[in-house]
N, C-alpha and C positions, 0 to 999 in steps of 0.2 A: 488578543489571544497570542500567546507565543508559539512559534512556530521552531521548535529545538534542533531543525534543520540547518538554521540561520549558522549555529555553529561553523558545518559541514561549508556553507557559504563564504565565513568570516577566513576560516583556513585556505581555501582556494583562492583568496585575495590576494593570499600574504606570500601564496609559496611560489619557491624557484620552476619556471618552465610553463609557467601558468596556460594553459590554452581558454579558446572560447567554451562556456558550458552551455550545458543544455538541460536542462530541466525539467523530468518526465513527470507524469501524472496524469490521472483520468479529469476531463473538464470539473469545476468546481470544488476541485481540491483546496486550491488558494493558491496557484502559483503565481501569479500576478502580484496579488497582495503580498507574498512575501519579498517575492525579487523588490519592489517596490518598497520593501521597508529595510531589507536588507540594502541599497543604494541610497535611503534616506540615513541610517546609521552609519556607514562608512565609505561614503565618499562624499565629497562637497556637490558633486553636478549629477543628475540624471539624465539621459536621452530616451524617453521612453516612447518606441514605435510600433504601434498597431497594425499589420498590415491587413487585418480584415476591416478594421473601423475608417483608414485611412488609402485609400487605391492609390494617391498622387505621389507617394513618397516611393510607391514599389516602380516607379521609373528612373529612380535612382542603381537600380539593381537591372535595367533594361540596356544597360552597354556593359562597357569595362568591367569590370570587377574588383579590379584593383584598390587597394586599400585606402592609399594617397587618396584617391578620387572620391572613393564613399565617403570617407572619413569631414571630405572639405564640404560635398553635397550634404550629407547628413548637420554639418553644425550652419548650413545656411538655413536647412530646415526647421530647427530648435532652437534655433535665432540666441546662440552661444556657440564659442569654440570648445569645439572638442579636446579637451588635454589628458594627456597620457593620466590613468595611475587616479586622476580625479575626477572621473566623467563614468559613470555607469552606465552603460548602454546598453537598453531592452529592446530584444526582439521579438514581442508579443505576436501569438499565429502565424509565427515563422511560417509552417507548411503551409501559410498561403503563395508565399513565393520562395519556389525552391531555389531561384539564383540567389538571394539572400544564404542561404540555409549553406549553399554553396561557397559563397566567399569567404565565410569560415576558417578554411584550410587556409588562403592568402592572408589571413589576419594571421593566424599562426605560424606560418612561412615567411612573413614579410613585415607584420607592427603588432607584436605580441606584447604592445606594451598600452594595449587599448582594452579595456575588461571589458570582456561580451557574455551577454548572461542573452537564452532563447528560453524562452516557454511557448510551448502551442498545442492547442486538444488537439486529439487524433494522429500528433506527431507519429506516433511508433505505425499508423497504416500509411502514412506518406512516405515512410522511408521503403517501403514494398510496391510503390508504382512508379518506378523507375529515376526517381532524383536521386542527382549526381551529390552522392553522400558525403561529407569527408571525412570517409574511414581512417582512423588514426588520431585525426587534425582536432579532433576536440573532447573535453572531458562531459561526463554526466551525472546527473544525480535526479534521483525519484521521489518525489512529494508524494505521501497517502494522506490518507484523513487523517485528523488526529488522532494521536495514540492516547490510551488511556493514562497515561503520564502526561501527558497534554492536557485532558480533559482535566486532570486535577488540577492543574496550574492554572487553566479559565478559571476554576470553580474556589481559586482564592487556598489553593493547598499548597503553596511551597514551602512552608515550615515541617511539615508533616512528608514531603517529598525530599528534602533536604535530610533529613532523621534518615530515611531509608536508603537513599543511595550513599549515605556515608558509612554503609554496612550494619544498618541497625535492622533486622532480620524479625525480630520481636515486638509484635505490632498489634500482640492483644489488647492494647489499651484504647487500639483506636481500631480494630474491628467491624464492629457496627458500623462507625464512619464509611470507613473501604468498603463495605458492602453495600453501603446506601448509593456510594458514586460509581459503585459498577453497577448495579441496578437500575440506575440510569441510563449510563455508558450503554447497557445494552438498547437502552430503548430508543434516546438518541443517536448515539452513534458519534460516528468523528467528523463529521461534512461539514464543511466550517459554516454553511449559513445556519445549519442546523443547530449546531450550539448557542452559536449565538442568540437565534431565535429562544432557548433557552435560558439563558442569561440575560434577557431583556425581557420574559414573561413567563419565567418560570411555569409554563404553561405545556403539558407534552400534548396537546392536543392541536396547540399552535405550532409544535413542533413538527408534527406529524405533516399538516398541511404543506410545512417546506419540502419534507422525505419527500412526498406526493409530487409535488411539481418537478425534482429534482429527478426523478423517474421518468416523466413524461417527458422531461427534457431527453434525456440518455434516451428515449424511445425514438425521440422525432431527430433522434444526431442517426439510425438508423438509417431513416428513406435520405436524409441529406447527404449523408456521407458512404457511406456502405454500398459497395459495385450491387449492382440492379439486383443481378444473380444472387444476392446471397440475404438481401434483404428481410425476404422471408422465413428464410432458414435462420436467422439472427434470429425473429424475434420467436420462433417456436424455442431454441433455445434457451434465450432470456427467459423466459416463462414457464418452464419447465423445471428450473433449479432451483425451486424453494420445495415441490415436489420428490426431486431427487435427492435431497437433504433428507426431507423426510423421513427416509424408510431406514431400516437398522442399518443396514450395508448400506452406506454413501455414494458406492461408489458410480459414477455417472455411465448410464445406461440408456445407447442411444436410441432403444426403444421407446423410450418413455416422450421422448422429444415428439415424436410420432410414429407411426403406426409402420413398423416395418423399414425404419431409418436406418443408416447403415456405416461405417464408418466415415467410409471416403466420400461422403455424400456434404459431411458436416464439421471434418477437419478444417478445412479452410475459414468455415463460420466463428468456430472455437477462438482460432486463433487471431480473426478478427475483433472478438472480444478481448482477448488480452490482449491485443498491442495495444487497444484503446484504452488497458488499465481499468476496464469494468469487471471482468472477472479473474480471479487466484485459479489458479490448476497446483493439486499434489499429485505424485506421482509412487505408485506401487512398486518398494525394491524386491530384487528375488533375493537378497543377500545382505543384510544387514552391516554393511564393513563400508571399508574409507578406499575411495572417495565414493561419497553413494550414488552420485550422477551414474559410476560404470556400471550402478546395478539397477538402473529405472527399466520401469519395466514400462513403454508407452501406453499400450493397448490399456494400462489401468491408470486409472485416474478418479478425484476426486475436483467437484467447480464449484467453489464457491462465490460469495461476491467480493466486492472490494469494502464495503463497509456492513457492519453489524446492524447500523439503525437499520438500514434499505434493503436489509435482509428480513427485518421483522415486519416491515410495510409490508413488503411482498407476502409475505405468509400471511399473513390477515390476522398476527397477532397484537389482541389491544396494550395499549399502557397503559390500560387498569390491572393487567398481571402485575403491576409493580406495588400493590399492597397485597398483592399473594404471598407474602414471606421469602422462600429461593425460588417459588414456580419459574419465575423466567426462567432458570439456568439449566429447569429440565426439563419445559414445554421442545416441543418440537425434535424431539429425538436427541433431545441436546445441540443439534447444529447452531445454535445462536454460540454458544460453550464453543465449540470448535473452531466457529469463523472467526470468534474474538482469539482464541487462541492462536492461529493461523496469522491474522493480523500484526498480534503482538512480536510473535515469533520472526515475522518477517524484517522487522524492525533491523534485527540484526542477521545483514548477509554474508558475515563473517562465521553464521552458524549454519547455512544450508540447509533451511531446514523445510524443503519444500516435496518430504516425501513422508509413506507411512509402510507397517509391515500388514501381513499376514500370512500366516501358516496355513499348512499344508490343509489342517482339521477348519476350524470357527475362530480361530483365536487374530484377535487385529488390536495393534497398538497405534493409537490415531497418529502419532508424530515420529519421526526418529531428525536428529536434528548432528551434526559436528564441530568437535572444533580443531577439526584438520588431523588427530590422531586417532582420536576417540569416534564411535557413534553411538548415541545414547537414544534408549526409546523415551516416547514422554506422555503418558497415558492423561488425557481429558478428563476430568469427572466433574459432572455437573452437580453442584449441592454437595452433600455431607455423606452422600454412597460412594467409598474408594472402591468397595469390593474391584480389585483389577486382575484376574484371572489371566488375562491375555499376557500381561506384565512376568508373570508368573513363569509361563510358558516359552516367554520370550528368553527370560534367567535362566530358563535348565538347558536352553540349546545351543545361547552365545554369552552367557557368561559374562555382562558390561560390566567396566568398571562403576559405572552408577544406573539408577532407573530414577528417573522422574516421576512424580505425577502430581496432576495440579487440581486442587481442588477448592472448597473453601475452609477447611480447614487450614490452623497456622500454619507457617514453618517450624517443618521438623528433618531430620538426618536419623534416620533409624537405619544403623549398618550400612547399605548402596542405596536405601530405598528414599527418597529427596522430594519432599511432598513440600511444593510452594504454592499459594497461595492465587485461586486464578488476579486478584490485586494487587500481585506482588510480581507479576511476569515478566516485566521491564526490569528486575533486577536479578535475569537471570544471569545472565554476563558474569554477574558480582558472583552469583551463589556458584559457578564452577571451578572461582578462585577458591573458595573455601577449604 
Protein backbone atom coordinates (compact mmCIF):
# COMPACT_ATOMS: atom_id res chain seq x y z
CA UNK A 1 0.00 0.00 0.00
CA UNK A 2 1.35 3.47 -0.64
CA UNK A 3 1.56 5.61 1.99
CA UNK A 4 1.51 9.44 0.04
CA UNK A 5 3.06 10.63 3.29
CA UNK A 6 6.36 9.19 2.08
CA UNK A 7 6.45 12.44 -0.13
CA UNK A 8 6.24 14.65 2.95
CA UNK A 9 9.29 12.08 4.26
CA UNK A 10 11.28 12.21 0.81
CA UNK A 11 11.33 16.31 1.24
CA UNK A 12 12.50 16.39 4.92
CA UNK A 13 15.52 14.24 3.60
CA UNK A 14 16.63 16.55 1.24
CA UNK A 15 16.19 19.90 2.74
CA UNK A 16 18.65 22.62 4.33
CA UNK A 17 18.49 22.62 8.38
CA UNK A 18 16.93 19.33 8.56
CA UNK A 19 16.31 18.41 12.29
CA UNK A 20 15.33 15.02 14.00
CA UNK A 21 11.37 14.09 13.17
CA UNK A 22 8.80 12.78 14.83
CA UNK A 23 6.05 11.18 13.57
CA UNK A 24 2.55 11.31 15.01
CA UNK A 25 -0.35 9.03 14.84
CA UNK A 26 -2.70 6.86 16.81
CA UNK A 27 -1.29 3.01 17.33
CA UNK A 28 -1.85 0.89 14.00
CA UNK A 29 -1.77 3.51 11.77
CA UNK A 30 1.41 2.26 10.06
CA UNK A 31 4.07 4.38 11.24
CA UNK A 32 6.61 1.70 11.51
CA UNK A 33 5.88 0.29 8.25
CA UNK A 34 6.19 3.42 6.54
CA UNK A 35 9.43 4.95 8.39
CA UNK A 36 10.67 1.43 7.48
CA UNK A 37 10.08 1.74 3.78
CA UNK A 38 10.65 5.16 3.65
CA UNK A 39 14.62 4.20 4.85
CA UNK A 40 14.59 1.11 2.68
CA UNK A 41 13.79 3.68 -0.60
CA UNK A 42 16.34 6.34 0.31
CA UNK A 43 19.00 5.44 2.08
CA UNK A 44 21.59 2.59 1.86
CA UNK A 45 21.56 1.54 5.87
CA UNK A 46 18.84 1.44 8.41
CA UNK A 47 19.09 1.43 12.38
CA UNK A 48 15.92 0.41 13.47
CA UNK A 49 15.39 0.51 17.53
CA UNK A 50 12.56 -0.70 19.44
CA UNK A 51 12.68 0.55 22.73
CA UNK A 52 9.61 -1.31 24.03
CA UNK A 53 10.63 -4.77 22.17
CA UNK A 54 14.25 -4.26 23.29
CA UNK A 55 15.28 -2.85 27.22
CA UNK A 56 19.10 -3.39 26.58
CA UNK A 57 19.71 -0.86 24.21
CA UNK A 58 17.62 2.01 26.42
CA UNK A 59 21.10 2.03 28.53
CA UNK A 60 22.56 3.40 25.91
CA UNK A 61 20.51 6.50 26.82
CA UNK A 62 21.21 5.93 30.69
CA UNK A 63 24.47 8.38 30.96
CA UNK A 64 25.83 10.98 28.58
CA UNK A 65 23.67 12.07 26.04
CA UNK A 66 25.80 13.31 23.82
CA UNK A 67 25.73 12.43 20.25
CA UNK A 68 29.43 11.28 19.66
CA UNK A 69 28.68 8.79 22.29
CA UNK A 70 25.20 7.39 21.16
CA UNK A 71 25.96 7.70 17.72
CA UNK A 72 29.33 5.11 18.45
CA UNK A 73 26.98 2.86 21.17
CA UNK A 74 24.27 2.68 18.73
CA UNK A 75 26.39 1.31 15.54
CA UNK A 76 28.17 -1.28 18.08
CA UNK A 77 24.54 -2.35 18.60
CA UNK A 78 23.48 -2.69 14.80
CA UNK A 79 26.73 -4.20 14.29
CA UNK A 80 27.38 -1.47 11.19
CA UNK A 81 28.75 2.05 11.33
CA UNK A 82 26.65 4.73 11.47
CA UNK A 83 27.40 7.27 8.57
CA UNK A 84 26.03 10.59 8.12
CA UNK A 85 23.24 11.29 5.21
CA UNK A 86 23.27 7.12 4.64
CA UNK A 87 22.05 5.56 7.84
CA UNK A 88 18.20 5.95 8.74
CA UNK A 89 17.75 5.82 12.24
CA UNK A 90 14.55 4.63 14.01
CA UNK A 91 13.36 5.42 17.06
CA UNK A 92 10.43 3.09 17.41
CA UNK A 93 8.20 3.71 21.17
CA UNK A 94 10.32 6.48 21.74
CA UNK A 95 8.09 7.43 24.79
CA UNK A 96 9.38 4.40 26.38
CA UNK A 97 12.49 6.35 27.11
CA UNK A 98 12.08 9.83 27.42
CA UNK A 99 16.24 10.49 27.61
CA UNK A 100 16.06 9.09 24.08
CA UNK A 101 13.22 11.57 23.14
CA UNK A 102 15.53 14.01 24.81
CA UNK A 103 18.76 13.81 23.12
CA UNK A 104 16.99 14.99 20.13
CA UNK A 105 17.86 18.66 20.60
CA UNK A 106 21.83 17.54 21.00
CA UNK A 107 21.49 15.88 17.49
CA UNK A 108 20.18 19.08 16.36
CA UNK A 109 22.75 21.34 18.31
CA UNK A 110 25.61 19.16 17.83
CA UNK A 111 25.37 16.27 14.44
CA UNK A 112 22.58 17.36 12.37
CA UNK A 113 23.86 15.50 9.87
CA UNK A 114 22.51 12.01 11.20
CA UNK A 115 18.63 11.52 9.88
CA UNK A 116 16.58 10.68 12.99
CA UNK A 117 13.00 9.72 12.29
CA UNK A 118 10.77 8.63 16.13
CA UNK A 119 7.48 7.00 15.92
CA UNK A 120 5.66 5.94 19.17
CA UNK A 121 1.87 5.16 20.36
CA UNK A 122 0.73 7.31 22.98
CA UNK A 123 3.49 9.83 22.17
CA UNK A 124 1.42 13.02 22.34
CA UNK A 125 0.08 11.74 26.37
CA UNK A 126 4.02 11.46 27.08
CA UNK A 127 4.76 14.63 26.29
CA UNK A 128 2.08 15.79 29.22
CA UNK A 129 3.92 13.86 32.08
CA UNK A 130 6.62 15.72 32.52
CA UNK A 131 9.57 14.82 29.70
CA UNK A 132 12.14 17.10 29.15
CA UNK A 133 10.76 17.87 25.45
CA UNK A 134 12.86 19.37 22.88
CA UNK A 135 10.87 22.27 22.19
CA UNK A 136 12.14 23.83 18.96
CA UNK A 137 14.89 20.99 18.43
CA UNK A 138 12.81 18.85 16.13
CA UNK A 139 10.26 18.66 13.16
CA UNK A 140 6.83 16.70 12.87
CA UNK A 141 4.58 15.15 10.94
CA UNK A 142 1.12 13.05 11.42
CA UNK A 143 0.17 9.69 9.90
CA UNK A 144 -3.93 8.97 9.76
CA UNK A 145 -5.39 5.98 8.06
CA UNK A 146 -5.59 5.87 4.77
CA UNK A 147 -7.20 8.51 2.89
CA UNK A 148 -9.57 7.71 0.46
CA UNK A 149 -7.10 8.57 -2.26
CA UNK A 150 -5.00 5.99 -0.71
CA UNK A 151 -7.64 3.40 -0.71
CA UNK A 152 -7.82 3.81 -4.45
CA UNK A 153 -4.28 3.34 -5.00
CA UNK A 154 -4.54 -0.26 -2.76
CA UNK A 155 -7.41 -0.93 -4.98
CA UNK A 156 -5.29 -0.74 -8.23
CA UNK A 157 -6.90 3.00 -9.30
CA UNK A 158 -3.94 5.18 -10.33
CA UNK A 159 -4.89 5.71 -13.76
CA UNK A 160 -8.17 6.95 -12.86
CA UNK A 161 -6.39 8.96 -9.82
CA UNK A 162 -3.89 10.28 -12.18
CA UNK A 163 -6.96 11.71 -14.73
CA UNK A 164 -8.32 13.53 -11.62
CA UNK A 165 -5.57 15.23 -10.06
CA UNK A 166 -4.35 16.62 -13.31
CA UNK A 167 -7.65 18.75 -13.11
CA UNK A 168 -9.94 16.40 -14.86
CA UNK A 169 -13.06 17.48 -12.59
CA UNK A 170 -15.54 15.27 -15.08
CA UNK A 171 -15.80 11.88 -13.78
CA UNK A 172 -19.10 10.80 -15.12
CA UNK A 173 -17.88 8.14 -16.91
CA UNK A 174 -16.41 6.45 -14.16
CA UNK A 175 -19.12 7.38 -11.37
CA UNK A 176 -20.48 4.11 -10.47
CA UNK A 177 -16.76 2.97 -10.15
CA UNK A 178 -16.18 6.06 -7.30
CA UNK A 179 -19.14 5.17 -5.60
CA UNK A 180 -18.55 1.57 -5.43
CA UNK A 181 -14.83 2.45 -3.61
CA UNK A 182 -16.36 4.77 -1.44
CA UNK A 183 -19.06 2.34 -0.50
CA UNK A 184 -16.54 0.50 0.71
CA UNK A 185 -14.30 3.09 2.00
CA UNK A 186 -17.08 3.58 4.35
CA UNK A 187 -17.21 0.20 5.46
CA UNK A 188 -13.61 -0.48 5.77
CA UNK A 189 -12.28 2.30 6.41
CA UNK A 190 -8.32 3.38 6.17
CA UNK A 191 -6.64 1.13 9.19
CA UNK A 192 -3.92 -0.35 7.22
CA UNK A 193 -4.54 -4.02 8.55
CA UNK A 194 -7.97 -3.38 7.60
CA UNK A 195 -7.51 -2.95 4.03
CA UNK A 196 -5.35 -5.17 3.69
CA UNK A 197 -7.45 -7.71 5.15
CA UNK A 198 -9.52 -6.55 2.25
CA UNK A 199 -7.29 -6.92 -0.43
CA UNK A 200 -6.14 -10.40 0.50
CA UNK A 201 -10.15 -11.67 0.85
CA UNK A 202 -12.20 -9.44 -0.47
CA UNK A 203 -14.18 -10.55 2.37
CA UNK A 204 -15.89 -7.45 4.63
CA UNK A 205 -16.76 -9.87 7.20
CA UNK A 206 -13.14 -10.83 7.55
CA UNK A 207 -12.71 -7.33 7.50
CA UNK A 208 -14.75 -6.53 10.24
CA UNK A 209 -13.17 -9.14 12.46
CA UNK A 210 -9.73 -6.93 12.13
CA UNK A 211 -11.98 -3.34 12.99
CA UNK A 212 -13.00 -5.71 16.11
CA UNK A 213 -9.75 -6.49 17.50
CA UNK A 214 -8.39 -3.18 16.48
CA UNK A 215 -10.96 -1.82 19.02
CA UNK A 216 -10.31 -4.08 21.75
CA UNK A 217 -6.88 -3.10 21.32
CA UNK A 218 -7.47 0.80 21.62
CA UNK A 219 -9.55 -0.39 24.74
CA UNK A 220 -7.01 -2.44 26.65
CA UNK A 221 -4.18 0.67 25.58
CA UNK A 222 -6.81 2.45 28.24
CA UNK A 223 -6.17 0.52 31.74
CA UNK A 224 -2.32 0.14 30.33
CA UNK A 225 -1.66 3.52 29.58
CA UNK A 226 -4.21 6.10 30.71
CA UNK A 227 -3.57 7.75 34.70
CA UNK A 228 -5.88 5.33 36.95
CA UNK A 229 -8.23 8.53 37.38
CA UNK A 230 -9.33 8.86 34.22
CA UNK A 231 -9.69 5.43 33.01
CA UNK A 232 -13.02 5.24 33.59
CA UNK A 233 -14.19 8.26 32.42
CA UNK A 234 -12.08 7.29 29.00
CA UNK A 235 -14.04 4.58 28.40
CA UNK A 236 -17.69 6.00 29.28
CA UNK A 237 -16.52 8.49 26.72
CA UNK A 238 -15.30 6.13 24.05
CA UNK A 239 -18.69 4.60 24.07
CA UNK A 240 -20.78 7.11 23.99
CA UNK A 241 -19.77 8.84 20.53
CA UNK A 242 -21.34 6.70 18.20
CA UNK A 243 -24.56 7.72 20.34
CA UNK A 244 -23.63 11.29 20.03
CA UNK A 245 -23.37 11.21 16.31
CA UNK A 246 -26.35 9.94 16.35
CA UNK A 247 -28.85 12.51 17.14
CA UNK A 248 -29.61 15.57 14.49
CA UNK A 249 -27.41 18.10 16.53
CA UNK A 250 -23.90 16.29 16.81
CA UNK A 251 -22.89 18.34 18.90
CA UNK A 252 -21.12 16.40 21.95
CA UNK A 253 -23.28 16.52 25.27
CA UNK A 254 -21.73 15.67 28.38
CA UNK A 255 -24.71 14.36 29.57
CA UNK A 256 -25.12 11.77 27.39
CA UNK A 257 -21.55 10.17 28.65
CA UNK A 258 -23.49 9.91 31.93
CA UNK A 259 -25.86 10.81 33.99
CA UNK A 260 -25.29 14.22 35.38
CA UNK A 261 -21.47 14.64 33.88
CA UNK A 262 -20.20 17.86 33.78
CA UNK A 263 -17.53 19.66 32.07
CA UNK A 264 -14.55 19.92 34.12
CA UNK A 265 -15.10 16.43 35.10
CA UNK A 266 -14.32 15.05 31.54
CA UNK A 267 -11.92 17.64 29.91
CA UNK A 268 -8.94 16.05 30.76
CA UNK A 269 -10.44 12.62 29.53
CA UNK A 270 -11.27 14.24 26.07
CA UNK A 271 -8.05 15.39 25.63
CA UNK A 272 -6.50 12.23 26.59
CA UNK A 273 -8.09 10.95 23.65
CA UNK A 274 -6.75 13.17 21.26
CA UNK A 275 -3.27 13.25 22.10
CA UNK A 276 -3.49 9.58 21.57
CA UNK A 277 -5.08 10.43 18.06
CA UNK A 278 -8.28 8.24 18.74
CA UNK A 279 -10.64 10.87 18.50
CA UNK A 280 -11.09 14.48 15.98
CA UNK A 281 -12.78 17.32 17.94
CA UNK A 282 -14.56 20.42 15.57
CA UNK A 283 -15.10 23.33 17.07
CA UNK A 284 -18.20 25.92 17.10
CA UNK A 285 -17.20 29.57 15.53
CA UNK A 286 -19.32 32.59 16.82
CA UNK A 287 -18.12 34.40 13.67
CA UNK A 288 -17.59 32.96 10.46
CA UNK A 289 -14.23 35.21 9.38
CA UNK A 290 -10.29 34.66 9.27
CA UNK A 291 -8.54 33.48 11.29
CA UNK A 292 -11.39 31.17 12.70
CA UNK A 293 -9.20 29.76 15.50
CA UNK A 294 -10.05 33.82 17.14
CA UNK A 295 -13.68 32.75 16.72
CA UNK A 296 -13.87 29.04 18.33
CA UNK A 297 -16.08 28.85 20.60
CA UNK A 298 -14.69 25.80 23.33
CA UNK A 299 -17.76 25.09 25.28
CA UNK A 300 -19.12 23.57 21.63
CA UNK A 301 -17.79 20.95 19.95
CA UNK A 302 -18.29 18.05 17.82
CA UNK A 303 -16.05 14.08 18.69
CA UNK A 304 -15.76 12.10 16.24
CA UNK A 305 -13.32 9.03 15.66
CA UNK A 306 -10.14 8.85 13.80
CA UNK A 307 -11.40 6.42 11.31
CA UNK A 308 -14.73 5.85 9.27
CA UNK A 309 -14.60 1.94 9.22
CA UNK A 310 -14.28 1.91 13.47
CA UNK A 311 -17.01 4.28 13.43
CA UNK A 312 -19.28 1.89 11.72
CA UNK A 313 -18.20 -1.21 13.97
CA UNK A 314 -18.98 0.88 16.85
CA UNK A 315 -22.53 1.68 15.67
CA UNK A 316 -23.65 -1.85 15.05
CA UNK A 317 -23.94 -0.98 11.45
CA UNK A 318 -23.73 -4.27 9.09
CA UNK A 319 -21.77 -4.42 5.64
CA UNK A 320 -24.69 -5.83 4.24
CA UNK A 321 -25.80 -1.89 3.99
CA UNK A 322 -23.45 -1.96 1.05
CA UNK A 323 -25.97 -3.65 -1.52
CA UNK A 324 -28.51 -1.07 -0.06
CA UNK A 325 -27.70 1.35 -3.00
CA UNK A 326 -26.55 5.04 -1.10
CA UNK A 327 -28.13 3.79 2.40
CA UNK A 328 -24.58 3.82 3.96
CA UNK A 329 -24.14 7.55 3.23
CA UNK A 330 -27.57 8.14 5.07
CA UNK A 331 -27.78 5.50 7.72
CA UNK A 332 -26.91 6.92 11.00
CA UNK A 333 -27.89 10.54 10.80
CA UNK A 334 -25.37 10.77 8.23
CA UNK A 335 -22.28 10.86 10.76
CA UNK A 336 -20.43 8.14 8.78
CA UNK A 337 -20.79 11.20 5.63
CA UNK A 338 -19.35 13.68 8.17
CA UNK A 339 -16.44 11.59 9.74
CA UNK A 340 -15.34 10.82 6.16
CA UNK A 341 -15.56 14.25 5.45
CA UNK A 342 -13.70 15.50 8.47
CA UNK A 343 -11.19 12.94 7.70
CA UNK A 344 -10.52 13.95 4.20
CA UNK A 345 -10.74 17.55 5.11
CA UNK A 346 -8.05 17.24 7.56
CA UNK A 347 -5.79 15.94 5.12
CA UNK A 348 -5.03 19.39 4.30
CA UNK A 349 -3.92 21.61 7.34
CA UNK A 350 -3.23 24.39 5.27
CA UNK A 351 -7.09 24.52 5.19
CA UNK A 352 -8.12 24.84 8.96
CA UNK A 353 -10.80 23.20 8.66
CA UNK A 354 -11.46 21.89 12.13
CA UNK A 355 -14.58 23.94 12.87
CA UNK A 356 -18.45 24.42 11.93
CA UNK A 357 -21.29 27.28 12.07
CA UNK A 358 -24.64 27.84 13.61
CA UNK A 359 -27.04 30.46 13.92
CA UNK A 360 -28.74 32.30 16.07
CA UNK A 361 -32.42 30.08 14.74
CA UNK A 362 -31.83 25.92 13.50
CA UNK A 363 -29.51 26.61 10.80
CA UNK A 364 -25.82 24.71 10.95
CA UNK A 365 -23.36 24.38 8.23
CA UNK A 366 -21.30 21.13 9.08
CA UNK A 367 -17.75 22.54 8.00
CA UNK A 368 -16.35 26.05 7.48
CA UNK A 369 -12.76 25.53 6.37
CA UNK A 370 -9.73 28.60 5.03
CA UNK A 371 -7.32 29.38 2.84
CA UNK A 372 -5.71 32.07 4.99
CA UNK A 373 -8.08 34.94 3.16
CA UNK A 374 -11.17 33.56 2.61
CA UNK A 375 -13.69 31.21 5.01
CA UNK A 376 -15.86 29.20 3.15
CA UNK A 377 -18.79 27.01 4.60
CA UNK A 378 -19.06 23.34 3.16
CA UNK A 379 -22.23 21.74 3.64
CA UNK A 380 -22.16 17.49 3.95
CA UNK A 381 -24.95 15.75 2.17
CA UNK A 382 -25.29 12.38 2.33
CA UNK A 383 -26.82 10.66 -1.01
CA UNK A 384 -28.69 12.71 -3.78
CA UNK A 385 -30.68 15.27 -1.15
CA UNK A 386 -28.60 18.71 -1.46
CA UNK A 387 -31.74 20.43 -0.26
CA UNK A 388 -29.06 22.86 1.99
CA UNK A 389 -31.23 25.49 3.79
CA UNK A 390 -28.54 26.21 6.39
CA UNK A 391 -26.20 27.10 3.33
CA UNK A 392 -28.70 29.42 2.24
CA UNK A 393 -28.94 31.28 5.51
CA UNK A 394 -25.33 31.31 5.95
CA UNK A 395 -25.20 33.45 2.10
CA UNK A 396 -27.62 36.22 3.17
CA UNK A 397 -25.76 37.08 6.41
CA UNK A 398 -21.84 36.78 5.25
CA UNK A 399 -21.87 36.92 1.72
CA UNK A 400 -18.63 34.22 0.89
CA UNK A 401 -17.07 34.44 -2.00
CA UNK A 402 -17.93 30.61 -2.70
CA UNK A 403 -20.26 27.88 -0.75
CA UNK A 404 -19.36 24.36 -0.99
CA UNK A 405 -21.25 21.34 -0.70
CA UNK A 406 -20.40 17.76 -1.16
CA UNK A 407 -22.56 15.34 -2.16
CA UNK A 408 -22.79 12.52 -4.59
CA UNK A 409 -23.77 14.16 -7.25
CA UNK A 410 -20.90 15.39 -10.07
CA UNK A 411 -18.98 18.36 -10.21
CA UNK A 412 -20.53 21.37 -10.91
CA UNK A 413 -19.92 25.53 -10.36
CA UNK A 414 -23.43 27.04 -10.39
CA UNK A 415 -22.62 30.86 -9.70
CA UNK A 416 -20.62 30.53 -5.72
CA UNK A 417 -22.51 27.39 -5.19
CA UNK A 418 -19.35 24.33 -5.64
CA UNK A 419 -20.95 20.98 -5.35
CA UNK A 420 -18.04 18.33 -5.41
CA UNK A 421 -18.37 15.03 -5.19
CA UNK A 422 -18.13 13.40 -1.63
CA UNK A 423 -15.23 11.03 -4.17
CA UNK A 424 -13.82 13.75 -5.28
CA UNK A 425 -12.65 15.43 -1.71
CA UNK A 426 -8.96 15.08 -2.12
CA UNK A 427 -9.20 17.27 -5.01
CA UNK A 428 -10.33 20.11 -3.21
CA UNK A 429 -7.16 22.00 -3.10
CA UNK A 430 -7.18 21.79 -7.07
CA UNK A 431 -11.04 22.94 -7.16
CA UNK A 432 -10.26 26.48 -5.22
CA UNK A 433 -7.55 27.19 -7.85
CA UNK A 434 -10.36 26.97 -10.39
Amino acid sequence: MKRLLIEELILWKNKQGRKPLILQGARQVGKTWLLKTFGAECFEEICYINFEQNNSVNHIFEGSINPERIIEQLSVFHGKRIQPEKTLIIFDEVQEVPRALTSLKYFTEEAPEYAICCAGSLLGVALHQGTSFPVGKVEFLTLQPLSFREFLLANGEELLLNYVMNGNLDTNAFTEKLQEHLKRYFIIGGMPAAVQSWLDTQDFFEVEKIQEQLLSAYEGDFSKHAPSNLIAKIRYVWQSIPSQLAKENKKFVYGMVREGARAREYEDTLMWLHDTGLIRRIYRVRKPDVPLKAYEDLQSFKVFLLDVGLLRVMSGLSPKVFIEGSRIFEEFKGALTEQYVLQELSLFPQLNANYYWTSDANAEVDFLFSDGLYAYPLEAKAGNNVHAKSLKVYDKEYNPQLLFRTSLLPYEKNGKLVNIPLYLLFALPKVLTL
